[in-house]
C-alpha positions, 0 to 999 in steps of 0.5 A, spaced: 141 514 896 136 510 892 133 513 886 126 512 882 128 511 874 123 514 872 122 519 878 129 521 878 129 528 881 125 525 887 128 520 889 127 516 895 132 516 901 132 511 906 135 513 913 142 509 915 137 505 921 133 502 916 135 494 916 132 493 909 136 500 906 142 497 910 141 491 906 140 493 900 147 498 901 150 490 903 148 487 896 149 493 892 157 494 894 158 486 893 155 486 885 160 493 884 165 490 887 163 484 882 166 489 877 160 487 872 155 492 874 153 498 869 146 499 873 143 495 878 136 496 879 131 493 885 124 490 881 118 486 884 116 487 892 122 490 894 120 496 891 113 495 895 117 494 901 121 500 900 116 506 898 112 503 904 117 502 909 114 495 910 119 488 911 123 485 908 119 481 902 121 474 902 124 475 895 129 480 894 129 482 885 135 486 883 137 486 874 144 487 873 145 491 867 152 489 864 156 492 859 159 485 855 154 478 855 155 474 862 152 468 865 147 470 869 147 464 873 154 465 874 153 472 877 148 469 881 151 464 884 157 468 885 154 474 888 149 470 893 156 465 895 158 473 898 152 474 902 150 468 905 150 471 910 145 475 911 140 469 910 135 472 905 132 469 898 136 474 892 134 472 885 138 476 881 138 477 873 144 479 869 144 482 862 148 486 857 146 493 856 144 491 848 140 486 850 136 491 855 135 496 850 133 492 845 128 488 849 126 496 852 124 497 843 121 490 842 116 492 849 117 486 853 112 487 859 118 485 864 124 490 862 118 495 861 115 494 868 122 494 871 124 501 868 118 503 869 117 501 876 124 499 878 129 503 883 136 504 881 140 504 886 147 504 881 148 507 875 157 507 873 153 512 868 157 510 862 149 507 859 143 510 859 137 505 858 132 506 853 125 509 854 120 503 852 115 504 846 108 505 848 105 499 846 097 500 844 092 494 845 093 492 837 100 492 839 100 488 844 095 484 841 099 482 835 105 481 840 101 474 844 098 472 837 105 472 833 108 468 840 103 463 841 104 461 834 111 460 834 112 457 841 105 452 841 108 450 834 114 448 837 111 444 842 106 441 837 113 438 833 117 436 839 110 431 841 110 428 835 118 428 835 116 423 841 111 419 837 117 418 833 123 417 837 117 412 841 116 408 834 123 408 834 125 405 841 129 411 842 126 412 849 131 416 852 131 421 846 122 421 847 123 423 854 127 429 851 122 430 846 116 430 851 120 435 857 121 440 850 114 440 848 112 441 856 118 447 856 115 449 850 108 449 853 109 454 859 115 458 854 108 459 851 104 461 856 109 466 858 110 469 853 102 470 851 102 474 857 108 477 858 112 477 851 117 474 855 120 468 857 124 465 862 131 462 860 130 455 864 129 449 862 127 445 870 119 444 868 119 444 875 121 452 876 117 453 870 111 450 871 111 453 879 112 460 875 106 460 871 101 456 876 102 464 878 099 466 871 094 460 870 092 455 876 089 451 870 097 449 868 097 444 875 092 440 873 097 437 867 102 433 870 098 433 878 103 432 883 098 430 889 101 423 890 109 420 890 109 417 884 106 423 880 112 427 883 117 421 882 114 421 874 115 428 873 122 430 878 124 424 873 123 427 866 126 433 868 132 430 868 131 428 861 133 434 859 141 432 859 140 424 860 135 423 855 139 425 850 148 423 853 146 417 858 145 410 856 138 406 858 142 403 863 144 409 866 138 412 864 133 406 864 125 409 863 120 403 864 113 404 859 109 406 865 113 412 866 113 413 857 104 412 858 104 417 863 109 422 861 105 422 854 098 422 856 100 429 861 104 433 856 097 432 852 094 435 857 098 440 858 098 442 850 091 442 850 091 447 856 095 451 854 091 452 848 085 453 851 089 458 856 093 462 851 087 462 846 082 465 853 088 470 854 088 473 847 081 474 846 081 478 853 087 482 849 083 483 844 076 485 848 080 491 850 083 493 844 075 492 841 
C-alpha cells in the first residue's frame, strides 16, 4: 500500500502485478531491513509514474527520514550495493527527523514539495513530519535576497582568496580557492531558487544540477572540447589535492591557472545576473 502524505485517507494502491509497485516493495523492505528508516517517501517523477501508471521513470527519489544523523551517502551506497540487482538508477537522500522538521519550519521548497507531493510508503509511526509554513511572496522574497547575499559574498572572498594565494605562489591552495568559489557559485543559484543546497562539492554534479534551473551556467566553464573538459575534471580535483598534495603530486601548469581564473569570473558574473533576474520575478509576483 502507498499512501499519499498529504492525502492520507486515499491512499493509493498499487496492484501485486504492477512491476513498479513490485519495485518499489524491493527498495523499501531493503532501507527497513537497514534498521535506520523512521519513514521513507518517494519524491520526483516516481510520484508521476505511480499516480499515472506510466514506466519506470529513469531515476528513482526516495528521502529516508531517520531518527539519529547518518551519512547519506553511506546509506546510499549500502542501500544500492543490496539491489543492484534490479538495474535502476536509486538517488537516495537520507536526514534525521529534526533536520526535517526544522527544515519544514525554515520553507525550504525542496522537503515542503516533498510533504506535499510526496507518497510515504513506511512511517515506524514513532515521528510525524511538521506541516510546512505557508510562505507568502514577501517571504519568499526575502529568503532569495538574504541567500544571495550570503552565498555570492563567499564566492566574491574565495576569488580574491585566489588572487592571494596566486600572488603568493601557492598554486595548490589557488586552485582550492577558485573550485570553492565556483561551489559557492552554483550553491548560490540554488539556493536563490529553492532555498536549498545540495551537499556536494563535485563542480561536475553541481553544475549539471543547475544547468536544470539556468542553461546560462554552461557557458562559464564550456565543456565542448578535451582540453575544456580536461581543465575542469582537473579542478575538480582540487578540492582534496589543492589542499593535502604537493606540486609534484599535484602539479598545476600557468594555462590551466589563466583558465580556471578567467571562467570562474565568468561564472560569478553569471551568477549575478541569474540571481539578481530571479529575485526581480520573485518580486514582480510579490508587487
Amino acid at each position: 500500500m502507498l499512501a499519499i502524505i498529504n492525502e492520507p485517507k486515499q491512499p493509493y494502491y498499487s496492484p501485486p502485478s504492477n512491476k513498479v509497485a513490485h519495485i518499489i516493495e524491493i527498495i523499501k523492505e531493503y532501507v527497513i531491513s537497514a534498521g535506520k528508516a523512521e519513514s521513507i517517501v518517494l519524491y520526483g517523477s516516481i510520484v508521476v509514474c505511480i499516480k499515472e501508471k506510466k514506466a519506470l521513470p529513469p531515476t528513482v527519489n526516495v528521502l529516508v527520514v531517520t531518527r539519529d544523523r547518518l551519512s547519506a551517502k553511506a546509506f546510499s551506497n549500502e542501500i544500492k550495493s543490496h539491489i543492484k540487482f534490479l538495474n535502476i538508477n536509486l538517488n537516495i537522500i537520507a536526514h534525521p527527523i529534526s533536520i526535517v522538521n526544522s527544515k519544514l519550519e525554515d520553507v525550504c521548497y525542496l522537503f515542503s514539495d516533498i510533504k506535499k507531493q510526496g507518497i510515504e510508503i513506511y512511517n515506524s509511526g514513532r515521528y510525524t513530519l511538521n506541516d510546512s509554513m505557508k510562505i507568502n511572496a514577501h517571504k519568499r522574497v526575502y529568503y532569495a535576497i538574504r541567500d544571495y547575499r550570503v552565498w555570492f559574498n563567499r564566492a566574491k572572498l574565495f576569488f580574491q582568496l585566489s588572487i592571494t594565494s596566486k600572488q603568493k605562489n601557492h598554486w595548490g591552495l589557488t586552485a582550492f580557492n577558485l573550485h570553492q568559489c565556483s561551489e559557492m557559485c552554483y550553491t548560490c543559484i540554488e539556493m536563490v531558487y529553492k532555498h536549498h543546497r545540495t551537499r556536494e562539492h563535485q563542480l561536475s554534479i553541481l553544475r549539471k544540477k543547475i544547468k536544470k534551473l539556468d542553461a546560462r551556467v554552461a557557458l562559464a566553464f564550456p565543456t565542448t572540447s578535451k582540453k575544456e573538459k580536461d581543465f575542469f575534471a582537473y579542478l575538480d580535483l582540487a578540492y582534496a589535492s589543492g589542499r593535502y598534495l604537493n606540486v609534484e603530486e599535484f602539479p598545476i601548469i600557468e594555462e590551466q591557472l589563466e583558465y580556471w581564473f578567467k571562467e570562474t569570473a565568468q561564472l560569478i558574473s553569471l551568477t549575478q545576473i541569474i540571481c539578481r533576474e530571479h529575485i526581480s520575478i520573485l518580486k514582480t509576483i510579490r508587487n
